[in-house]
C-alpha positions in Angstrom: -13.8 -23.7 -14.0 -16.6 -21.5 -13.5 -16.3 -17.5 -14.7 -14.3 -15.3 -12.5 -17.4 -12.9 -12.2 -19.5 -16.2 -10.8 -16.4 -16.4 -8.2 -16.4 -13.2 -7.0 -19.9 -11.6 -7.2 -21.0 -12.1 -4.1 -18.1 -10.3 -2.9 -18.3 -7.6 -5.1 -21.9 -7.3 -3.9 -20.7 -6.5 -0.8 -18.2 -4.1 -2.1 -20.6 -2.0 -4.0 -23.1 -1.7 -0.9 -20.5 -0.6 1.3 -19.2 1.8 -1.3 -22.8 3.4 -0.6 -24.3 2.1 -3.6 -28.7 0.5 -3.6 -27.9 -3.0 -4.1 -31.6 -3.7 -3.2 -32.4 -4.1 -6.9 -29.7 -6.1 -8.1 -29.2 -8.6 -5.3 -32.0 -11.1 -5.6 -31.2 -11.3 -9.5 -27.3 -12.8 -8.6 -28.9 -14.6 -5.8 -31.4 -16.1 -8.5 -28.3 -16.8 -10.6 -26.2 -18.5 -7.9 -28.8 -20.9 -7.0 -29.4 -21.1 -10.7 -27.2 -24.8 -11.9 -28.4 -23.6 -15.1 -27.3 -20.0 -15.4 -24.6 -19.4 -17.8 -21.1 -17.4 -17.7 -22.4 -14.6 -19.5 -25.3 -14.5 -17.3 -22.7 -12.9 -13.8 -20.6 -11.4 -16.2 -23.9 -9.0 -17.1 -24.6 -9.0 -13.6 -21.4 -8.0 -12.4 -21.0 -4.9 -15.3 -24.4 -3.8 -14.0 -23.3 -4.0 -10.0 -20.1 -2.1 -11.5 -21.9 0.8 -13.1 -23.9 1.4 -10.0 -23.4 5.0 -8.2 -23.4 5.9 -4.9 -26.4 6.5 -3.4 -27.2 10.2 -2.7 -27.6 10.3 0.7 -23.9 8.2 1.0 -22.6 10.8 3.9 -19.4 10.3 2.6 -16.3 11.7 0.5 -14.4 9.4 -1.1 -12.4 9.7 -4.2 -9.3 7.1 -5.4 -7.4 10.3 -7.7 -4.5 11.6 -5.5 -5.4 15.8 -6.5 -9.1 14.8 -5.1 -7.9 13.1 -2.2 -5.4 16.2 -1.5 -8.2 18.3 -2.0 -10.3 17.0 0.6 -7.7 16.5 3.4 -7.7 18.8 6.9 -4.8 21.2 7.6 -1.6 19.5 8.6 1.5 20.1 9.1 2.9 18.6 5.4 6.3 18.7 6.7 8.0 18.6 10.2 11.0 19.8 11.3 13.3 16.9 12.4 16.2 17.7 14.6 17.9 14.5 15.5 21.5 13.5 14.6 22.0 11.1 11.7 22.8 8.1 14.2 19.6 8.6 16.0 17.2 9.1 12.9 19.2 5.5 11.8 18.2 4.2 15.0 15.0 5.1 14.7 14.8 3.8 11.0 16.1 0.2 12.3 13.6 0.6 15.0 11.1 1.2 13.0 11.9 -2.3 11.2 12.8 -4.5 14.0 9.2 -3.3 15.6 7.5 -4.4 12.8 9.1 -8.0 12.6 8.2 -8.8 16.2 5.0 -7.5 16.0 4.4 -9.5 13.1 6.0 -12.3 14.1 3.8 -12.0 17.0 0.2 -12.3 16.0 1.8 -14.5 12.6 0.5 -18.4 14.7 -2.9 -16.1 15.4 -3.6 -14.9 11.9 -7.7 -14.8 11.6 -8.6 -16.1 14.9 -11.1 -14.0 16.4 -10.5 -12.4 19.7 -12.3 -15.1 21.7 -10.9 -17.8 20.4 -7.3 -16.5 20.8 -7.8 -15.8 25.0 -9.3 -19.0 25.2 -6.4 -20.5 23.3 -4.2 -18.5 25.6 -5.9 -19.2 29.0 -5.9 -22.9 28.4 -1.7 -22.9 27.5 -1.6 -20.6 30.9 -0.5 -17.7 28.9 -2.9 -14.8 30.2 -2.0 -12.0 30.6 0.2 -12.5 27.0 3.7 -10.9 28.0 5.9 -13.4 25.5 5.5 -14.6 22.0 2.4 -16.9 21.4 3.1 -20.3 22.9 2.8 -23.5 20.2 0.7 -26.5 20.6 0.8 -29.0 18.1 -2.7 -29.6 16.3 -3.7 -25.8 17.4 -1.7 -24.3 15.6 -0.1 -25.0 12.0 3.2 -26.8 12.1 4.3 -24.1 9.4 3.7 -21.5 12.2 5.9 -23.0 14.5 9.0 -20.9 14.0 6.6 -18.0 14.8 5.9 -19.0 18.4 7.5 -19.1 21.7 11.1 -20.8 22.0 11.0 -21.7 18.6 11.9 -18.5 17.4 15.7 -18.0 15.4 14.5 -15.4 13.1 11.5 -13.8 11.4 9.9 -15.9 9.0 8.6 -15.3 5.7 5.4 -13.2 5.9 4.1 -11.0 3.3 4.4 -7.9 5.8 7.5 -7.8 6.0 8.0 -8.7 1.9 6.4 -5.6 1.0 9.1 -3.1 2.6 11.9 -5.0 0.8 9.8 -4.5 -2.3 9.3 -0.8 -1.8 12.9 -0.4 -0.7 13.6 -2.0 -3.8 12.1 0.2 -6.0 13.0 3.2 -4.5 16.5 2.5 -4.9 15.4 2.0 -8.7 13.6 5.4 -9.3 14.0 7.3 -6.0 11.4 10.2 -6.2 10.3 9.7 -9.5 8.5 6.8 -8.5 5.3 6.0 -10.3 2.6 3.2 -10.1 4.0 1.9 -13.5 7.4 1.6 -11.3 6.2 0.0 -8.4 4.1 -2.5 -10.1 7.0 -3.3 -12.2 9.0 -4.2 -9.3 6.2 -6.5 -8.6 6.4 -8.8 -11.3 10.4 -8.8 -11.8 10.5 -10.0 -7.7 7.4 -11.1 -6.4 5.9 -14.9 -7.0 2.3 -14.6 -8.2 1.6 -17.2 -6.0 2.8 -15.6 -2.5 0.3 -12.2 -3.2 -3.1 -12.7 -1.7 -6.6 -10.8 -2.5 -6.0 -7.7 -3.3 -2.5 -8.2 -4.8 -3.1 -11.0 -6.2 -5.8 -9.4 -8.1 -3.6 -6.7 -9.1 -1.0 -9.4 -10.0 -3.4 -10.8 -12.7 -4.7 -7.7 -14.3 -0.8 -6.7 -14.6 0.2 -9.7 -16.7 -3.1 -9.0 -18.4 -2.1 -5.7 -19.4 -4.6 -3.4 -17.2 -2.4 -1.0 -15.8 -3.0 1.4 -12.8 -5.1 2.6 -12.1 -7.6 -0.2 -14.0 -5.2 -3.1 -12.2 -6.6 -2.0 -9.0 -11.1 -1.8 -9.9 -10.9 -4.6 -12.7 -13.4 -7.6 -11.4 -11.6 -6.4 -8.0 -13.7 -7.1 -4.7 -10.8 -7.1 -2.6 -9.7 -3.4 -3.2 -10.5 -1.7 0.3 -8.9 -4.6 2.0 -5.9 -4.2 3.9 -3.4 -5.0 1.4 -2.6 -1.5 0.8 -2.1 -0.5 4.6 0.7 -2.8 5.3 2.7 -1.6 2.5 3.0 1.7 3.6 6.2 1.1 6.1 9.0 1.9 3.9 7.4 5.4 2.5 6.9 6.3 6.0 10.9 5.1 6.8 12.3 7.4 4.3 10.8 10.6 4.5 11.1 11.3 8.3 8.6 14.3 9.6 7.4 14.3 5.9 4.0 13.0 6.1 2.6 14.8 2.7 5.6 13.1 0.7 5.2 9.4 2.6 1.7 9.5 1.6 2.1 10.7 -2.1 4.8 7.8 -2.3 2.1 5.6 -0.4 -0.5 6.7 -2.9 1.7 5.5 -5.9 1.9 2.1 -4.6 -1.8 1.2 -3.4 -3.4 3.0 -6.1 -2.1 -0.8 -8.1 -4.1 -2.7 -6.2 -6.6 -0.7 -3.9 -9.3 2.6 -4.5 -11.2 4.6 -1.8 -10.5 3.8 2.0 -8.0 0.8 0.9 -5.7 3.7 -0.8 -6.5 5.8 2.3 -5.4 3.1 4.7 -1.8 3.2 3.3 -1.2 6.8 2.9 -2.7 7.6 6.9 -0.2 4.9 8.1 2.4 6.2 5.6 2.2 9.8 7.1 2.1 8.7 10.9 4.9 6.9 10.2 6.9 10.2 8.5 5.5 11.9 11.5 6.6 9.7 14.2 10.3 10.7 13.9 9.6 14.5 14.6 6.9 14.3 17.7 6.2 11.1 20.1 2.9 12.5 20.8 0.5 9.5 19.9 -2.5 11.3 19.4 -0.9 13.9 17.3 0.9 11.6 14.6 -2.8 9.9 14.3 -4.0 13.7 13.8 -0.7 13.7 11.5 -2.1 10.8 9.6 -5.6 12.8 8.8 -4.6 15.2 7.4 -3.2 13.3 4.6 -6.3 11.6 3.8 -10.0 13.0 2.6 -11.4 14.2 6.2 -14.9 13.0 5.3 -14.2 9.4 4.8 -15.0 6.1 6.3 -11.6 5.2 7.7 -11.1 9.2 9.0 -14.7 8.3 11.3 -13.4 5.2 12.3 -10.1 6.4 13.5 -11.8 9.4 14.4 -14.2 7.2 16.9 -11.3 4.9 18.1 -9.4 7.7 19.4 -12.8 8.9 21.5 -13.4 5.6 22.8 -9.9 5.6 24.0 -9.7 8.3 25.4 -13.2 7.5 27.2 -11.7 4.1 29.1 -8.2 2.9 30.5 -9.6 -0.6 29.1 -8.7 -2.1 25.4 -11.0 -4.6 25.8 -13.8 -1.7 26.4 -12.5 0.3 23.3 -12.4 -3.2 21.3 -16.0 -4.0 22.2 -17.3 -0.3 20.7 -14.9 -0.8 17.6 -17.0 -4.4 17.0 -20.3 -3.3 17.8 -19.8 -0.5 15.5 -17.2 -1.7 12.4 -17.4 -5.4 12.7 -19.5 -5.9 9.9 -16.6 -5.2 7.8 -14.5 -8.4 6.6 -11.8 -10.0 8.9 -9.0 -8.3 6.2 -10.9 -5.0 5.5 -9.2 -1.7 5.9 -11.3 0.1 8.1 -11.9 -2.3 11.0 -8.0 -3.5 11.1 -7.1 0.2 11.5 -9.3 1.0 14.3 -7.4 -2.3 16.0 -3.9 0.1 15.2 -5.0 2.8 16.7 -6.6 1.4 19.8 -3.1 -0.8 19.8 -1.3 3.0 20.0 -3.3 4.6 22.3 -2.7 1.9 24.6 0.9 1.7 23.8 2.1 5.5 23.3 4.7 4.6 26.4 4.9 0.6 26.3 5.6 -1.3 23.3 4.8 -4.6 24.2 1.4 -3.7 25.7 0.8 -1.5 22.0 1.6 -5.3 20.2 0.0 -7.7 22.3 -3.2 -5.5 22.9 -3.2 -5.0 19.0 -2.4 -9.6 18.6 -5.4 -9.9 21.2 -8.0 -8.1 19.3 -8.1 -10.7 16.2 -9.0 -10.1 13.2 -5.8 -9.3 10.5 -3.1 -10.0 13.6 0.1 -10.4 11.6 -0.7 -7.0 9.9 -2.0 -5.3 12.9 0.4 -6.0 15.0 3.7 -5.7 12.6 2.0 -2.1 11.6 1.8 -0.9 15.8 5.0 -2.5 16.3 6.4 -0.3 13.1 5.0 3.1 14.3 6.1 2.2 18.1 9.7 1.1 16.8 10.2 4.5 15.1 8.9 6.5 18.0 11.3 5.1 20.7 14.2 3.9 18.6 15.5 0.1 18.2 17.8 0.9 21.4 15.0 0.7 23.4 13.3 -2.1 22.4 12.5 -4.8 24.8 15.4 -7.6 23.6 12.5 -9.9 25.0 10.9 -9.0 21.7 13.4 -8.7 19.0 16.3 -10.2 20.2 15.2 -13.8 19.0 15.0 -12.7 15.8 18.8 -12.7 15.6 18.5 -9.6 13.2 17.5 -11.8 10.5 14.5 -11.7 8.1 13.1 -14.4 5.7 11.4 -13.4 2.2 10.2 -14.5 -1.0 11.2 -11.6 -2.8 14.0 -12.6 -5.5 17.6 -11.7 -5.2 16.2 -11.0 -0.7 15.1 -14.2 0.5 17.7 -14.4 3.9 18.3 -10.5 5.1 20.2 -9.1 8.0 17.6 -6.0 9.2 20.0 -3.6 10.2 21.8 -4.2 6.5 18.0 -2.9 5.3 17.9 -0.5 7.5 21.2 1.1 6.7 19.7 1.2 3.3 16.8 2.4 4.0 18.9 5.4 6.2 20.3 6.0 3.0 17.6 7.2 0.9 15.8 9.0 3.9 19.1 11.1 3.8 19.2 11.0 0.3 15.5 11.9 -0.6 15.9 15.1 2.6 18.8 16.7 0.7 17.5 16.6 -2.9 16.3 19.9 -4.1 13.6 18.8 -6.2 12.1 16.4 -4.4 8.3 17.8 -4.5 6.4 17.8 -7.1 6.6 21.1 -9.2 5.4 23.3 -12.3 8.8 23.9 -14.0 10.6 27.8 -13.9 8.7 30.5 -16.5 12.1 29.2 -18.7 11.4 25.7 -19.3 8.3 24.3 -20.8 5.9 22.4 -18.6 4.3 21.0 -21.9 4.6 18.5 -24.2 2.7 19.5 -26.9 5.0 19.6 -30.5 7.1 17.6 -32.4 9.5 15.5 -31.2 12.8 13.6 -32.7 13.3 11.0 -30.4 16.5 9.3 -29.1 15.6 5.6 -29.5 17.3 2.5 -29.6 15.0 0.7 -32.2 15.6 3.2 -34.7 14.8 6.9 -35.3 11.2 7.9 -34.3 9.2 10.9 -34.1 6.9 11.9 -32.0 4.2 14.9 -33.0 1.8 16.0 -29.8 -1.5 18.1 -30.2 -3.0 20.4 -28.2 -5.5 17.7 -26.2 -2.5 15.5 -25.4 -3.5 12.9 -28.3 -0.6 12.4 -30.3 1.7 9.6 -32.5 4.4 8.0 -32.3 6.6 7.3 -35.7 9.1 5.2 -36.9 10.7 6.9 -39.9 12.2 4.3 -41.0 9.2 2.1 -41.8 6.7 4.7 -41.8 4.7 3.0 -39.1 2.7 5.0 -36.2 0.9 3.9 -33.0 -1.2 6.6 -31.1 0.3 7.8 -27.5 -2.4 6.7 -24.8 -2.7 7.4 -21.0 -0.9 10.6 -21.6 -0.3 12.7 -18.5 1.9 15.8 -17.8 2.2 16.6 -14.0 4.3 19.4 -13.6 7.4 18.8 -15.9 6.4 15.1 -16.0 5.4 13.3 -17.7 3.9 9.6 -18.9 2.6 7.7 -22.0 2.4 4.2 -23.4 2.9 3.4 -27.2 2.7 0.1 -29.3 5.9 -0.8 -31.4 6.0 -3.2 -33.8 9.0 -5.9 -33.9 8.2 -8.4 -36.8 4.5 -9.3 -36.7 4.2 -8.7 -32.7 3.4 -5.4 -31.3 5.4 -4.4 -27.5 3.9 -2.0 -25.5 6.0 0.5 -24.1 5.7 2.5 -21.1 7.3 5.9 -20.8 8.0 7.6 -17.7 10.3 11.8 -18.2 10.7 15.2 -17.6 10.5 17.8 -20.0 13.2 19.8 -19.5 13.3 23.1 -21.8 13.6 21.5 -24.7 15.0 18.2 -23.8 12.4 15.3 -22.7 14.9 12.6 -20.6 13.2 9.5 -19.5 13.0 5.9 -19.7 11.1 3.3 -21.5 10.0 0.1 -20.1 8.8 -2.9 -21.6 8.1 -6.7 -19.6 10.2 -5.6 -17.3 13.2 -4.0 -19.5 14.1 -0.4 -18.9 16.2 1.7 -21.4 16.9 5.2 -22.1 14.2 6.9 -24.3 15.1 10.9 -24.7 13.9 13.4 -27.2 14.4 17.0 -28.4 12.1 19.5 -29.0 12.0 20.4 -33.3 
């Protein structure tokens, strides 16, 4: 099997120019090699370090860092938080809205996935189907037999699609680690319930570097050409569902998760639809939850201009298909799965459907590209904005509240059983009093430099940290150390990895705390196990 840099460079070669980088250089020399039946392994994986270690060019007009205090640092005003003033049964309706919209907007442009825009009217003026105001219709030898429970009539529920696994994932781990989630968490919840085989680019990607031991933020860039793809941006749903007229906190928990698998305008993607999410339960104002969703993300990026221009050319025409022709003309270029060209397709789909859902999802289905996602991510934003009470039953009442999924332990759900649990934690998360992240009180230590005697289930350990945040961990016992790497203190917390040693194999374990005073209370994790790991200051 060839080298995976022979597989991907041409991708990545696209990457790195569209990242701003001169490619001009470097291009004919992979060209060379990929015509080359001669060249050897070693030969792209050269290439590919060198297309890696390129810059940005200097006159790349544009802002884009992947480190959450950078991309904080660079965002417009906003609002951070909203006041939200409906009663619990409302915001719960809103919640389930929020997931039943998804579904039928997913399970809506699911036969369609990757079709362009042509070829989907012509598909639909030759089944008699135009204007679209139903599900797609099926015709056998069109459209994949595996699709047909997607499409008109056939529908009982909503199939398996990885938009709609993502939430349950999400859900999953914040009922796990609530605000203390971390990437380390996330991606974790990952490999104990997602098959390797049901992630795609991106993910997948991520997936691989995981089991290989790369962990975020190197799981998302390593031999990655895929990372400002749109895996990121349809995993932002359930960050948005449970932090209702939060936007800063739905995209910080946003941030966590697509900074496994994404950098730059992928991580952006997530965390603007995150936030417009969080803001769609405290104003129905379409244009001002988009505004919402800036102001979480670096205001002199890519996807900011493309949203930016979407919202001009909407408000410039009463026509989609006028607004859809500027959006190709001017982001086409981008892949058919990209970021920044599906999200100009979900804001043109909410513009056009601030008052009418079904004209947000089937305007959103009819523009191509990513459909599935498109549409599932309008239909999201739309279902929390008007409530799952008003929903057209045209839409998601053949889904018989019932959604399909790969994810282990979830593969048949009732929606309004993960909406109720998804109610729970938006209720949870508002009354928690330290739900932001914060510098501890002047009376408990925000540091964990000193020595340690750690509360550990393999044996007594110490653990001695220095001024620069290098440090050791010890097993008195048998006198054997292993250096702390990928130290970080944020606030009061705080994250390391060590190696231990059990017989002649070395585990590494990942440690996610707070240092409390003179307490550090956290757990350890290792392939998947998690167990108590606490210390006290000596």
């Amino acid at each position: 099997m060839p080298a995976l840099e022979r597989q991907l460079i041409k991708l990545e070669l696209v990457q790195r120019r569209e990242e701003g980088c001169d490619v001009s250089q470097i291009e004919p020399r992979i060209q060379a090699a990929l015509d080359n039946d001669d060249a050897e392994d070693a030969d792209f994986v050269g290439l590919y370090d060198e297309l890696i270690a390129l810059e940005p060019d200097s006159s790349f007009p544009y802002e884009e860092p992947s480190e959450l205090a950078a991309i904080q640092a660079l965002r417009p005003d906003g609002p951070r938080r909203m006041e939200i003033t409906v009663s619990s049964q409302t915001l719960r309706d809103r919640i389930y809205g929020g997931w039943l919209g998804r579904a039928a907007g997913c399970s809506l442009g699911k036969p369609v996935e990757g079709w362009p825009r042509k070829r989907i009217d012509d598909y639909l003026a030759d089944e008699h189907a135009l204007p679209l105001d139903d599900y797609i219709p099926y015709r056998e030898g069109a459209i994949s037999k595996y699709l047909k429970t997607s499409t008109r009539g056939n529908i009982e529920f909503m199939a398996r699609d990885d938009d709609m696994d993502y939430p349950i994932l999400g859900l999953i781990a914040l009922e796990r680690k609530g605000t203390d989630l971390s990437q380390r968490d996330m991606a974790n919840t990952w490999l104990n319930y997602m098959p390797f085989n049901m992630l795609y680019t991106a993910e997948n990607v991520a997936y691989r570097n995981l089991v290989n031991r790369r962990q975020p933020p190197e799981s998302a860039s390593w031999r990655n050409p895929y990372r400002e793809w749109i895996g990121a941006q349809i995993r932002a749903d359930i960050f948005g569902y449970v932090m209702p007229g939060w936007p800063e906190k739905a995209a910080a928990f946003a941030y966590q998760d697509a900074s496994i698998s994404h950098v730059k305008n992928g991580i952006y993607g997530e965390m603007l639809m995150a936030a417009m999410l969080a803001a769609s339960f405290a104003t129905d104002d379409v244009e001002q939850i988009i505004a919402i969703g800036l102001s979480e993300i670096p205001q002199n990026c890519r996807l900011a201009e493309a949203v930016l221009d979407t919202v001009a050319w909407c408000r410039a025409s009463d026509d989609w298909e006028v607004v859809w022709d500027h959006i190709y003309e001017k982001y086409g270029h981008y892949h058919g799965v990209h970021t920044i060209n599906n999200a100009a397709l979900v804001v043109m789909g909410l513009m056009f459907g601030k008052t009418n859902y079904e004209q947000g999802i089937v305007n959103t289905v009819r523009g191509g590209w990513d459909t599935d996602c498109n549409g599932a991510t309008v239909g999201s934003i739309l279902g929390v904005k008007m409530g799952a009470k008003t929903l057209p039953d045209k839409w998601i009442g053949v889904l018989s509240n019932r959604l399909k999924s790969v994810v282990r332990d979830f593969n048949d759900n009732q929606i309004s059983d993960l909406a109720d649990r998804t109610f729970q934690l938006a209720e949870q998360f508002a009354a928690e009093p330290d739900v932001e992240e914060h510098a501890p009180s002047s009376a408990e230590s925000d540091s964990l430099v000193g020595s340690w005697k750690m509360d550990f289930q393999h044996g007594d350990f110490t653990m001695l940290v220095h001024d620069d945040l290098s440090g050791v961990m010890q097993n008195v016992a048998h006198n054997e150390t292993s250096a702390l790497k990928n130290v970080r203190v944020t606030g009061n917390r705080v994250h390391f990895t060590f190696l231990l040693n059990k017989g002649e194999t070395q585990t590494e374990i990942d440690y996610v705390g707070k240092v409390l005073g003179n307490r550090l209370e956290g757990f350890g994790e290792s392939n998947g196990f998690e167990f108590p790991l606490n210390g006290d200051r000596q």
